[in-house]
N, C-alpha and C positions, 0 to 999 in steps of 0.2 A: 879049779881051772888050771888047766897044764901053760907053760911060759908062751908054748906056740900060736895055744888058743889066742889070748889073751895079746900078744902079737897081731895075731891076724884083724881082730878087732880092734887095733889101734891100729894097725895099717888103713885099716877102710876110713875109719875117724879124719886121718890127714889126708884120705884123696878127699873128704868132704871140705876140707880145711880148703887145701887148694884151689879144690872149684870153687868154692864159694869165692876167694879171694878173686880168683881168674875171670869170675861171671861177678864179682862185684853182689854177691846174694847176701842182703843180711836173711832172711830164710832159710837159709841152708846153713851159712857161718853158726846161727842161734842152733843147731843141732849138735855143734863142733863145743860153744863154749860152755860154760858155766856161770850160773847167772850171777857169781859172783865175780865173773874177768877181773882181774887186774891186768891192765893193757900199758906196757909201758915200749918206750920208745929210746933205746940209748944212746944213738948217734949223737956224737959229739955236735954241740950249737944246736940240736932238737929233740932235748927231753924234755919228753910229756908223759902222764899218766890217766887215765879214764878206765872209764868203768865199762860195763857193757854196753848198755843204751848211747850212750858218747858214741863208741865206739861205731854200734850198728849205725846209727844217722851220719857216720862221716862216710860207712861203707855204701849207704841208700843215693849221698848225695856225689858217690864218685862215678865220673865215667868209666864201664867196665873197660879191663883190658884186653878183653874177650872180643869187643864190638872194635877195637883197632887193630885188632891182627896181632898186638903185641906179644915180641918173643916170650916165651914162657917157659923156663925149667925150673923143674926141683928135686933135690936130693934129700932124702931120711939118710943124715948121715949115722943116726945113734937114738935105740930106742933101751932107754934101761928102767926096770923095775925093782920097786924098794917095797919089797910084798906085794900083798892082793891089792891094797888100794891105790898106791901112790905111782909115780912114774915122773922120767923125766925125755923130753925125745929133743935132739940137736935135728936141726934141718936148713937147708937153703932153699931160697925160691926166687927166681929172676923174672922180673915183669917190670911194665911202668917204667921200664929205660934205669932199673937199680936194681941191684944185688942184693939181698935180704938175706940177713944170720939171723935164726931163731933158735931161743932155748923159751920152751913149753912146758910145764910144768901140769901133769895130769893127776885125774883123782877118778876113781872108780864108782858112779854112782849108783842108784835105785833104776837109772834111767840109762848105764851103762857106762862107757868112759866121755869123760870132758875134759877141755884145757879149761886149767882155772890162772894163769899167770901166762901171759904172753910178754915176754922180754926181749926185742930183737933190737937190730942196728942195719943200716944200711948203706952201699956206697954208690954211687951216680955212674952208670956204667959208663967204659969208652966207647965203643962203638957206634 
């Protein structure tokens, strides 16, 4: 598979990512991850780590920010691959009134690509 294929299919990957996050879907996010998530949280005074199931029950019991109009942008600012399997993608996403830095850590499955290491930080916007 050529870099651009294999691009194209992580681009699709992280609009599911997004929506899911944006519509609050554990449904759709479970398409995104790997059922092995490492989910950690690095902002300074709120690191936490979970697994996937953690994870999806805190996404099942969140109000989407989809259903309050909340602003929402995000940048791929960096998608690099380390061969056929592995990869890593930098991105931001603004919702829920915080700025969100994510490095994602991907693996190439039977089932196509997943994040298997979600690592971000986030800061409380001003506006």
């Amino acid at each position: 598979m050529t870099t651009d294929a294999r691009e194209a299919e992580v681009r699709e990957l992280l609009k599911l990512y997004f929506d899911g996050l944006y519509q609050s879907s554990s449904d759709v996010l479970r398409a995104v991850f790997h059922t092995d998530l490492a989910y950690v949280n690095g902002t300074a005074g709120n690191y936490e780590r979970m697994g996937l199931e953690d994870y999806m029950a805190r996404i099942d019991a969140r109000t989407p920010p989809a259903s309050r109009g909340d602003l929402r942008e995000e940048v791929i600012e960096r998608i690099e691959f380390k061969g056929d399997r592995i990869g890593i993608i930098e991105a931001r996403m603004t919702m829920m009134g915080r700025n969100y830095q994510d490095l994602l850590t991907i693996i190439n499955t039977d089932d196509g690509w997943r994040v298997l290491t979600k690592v971000f930080s986030f800061v409380e916007r001003k506006d």
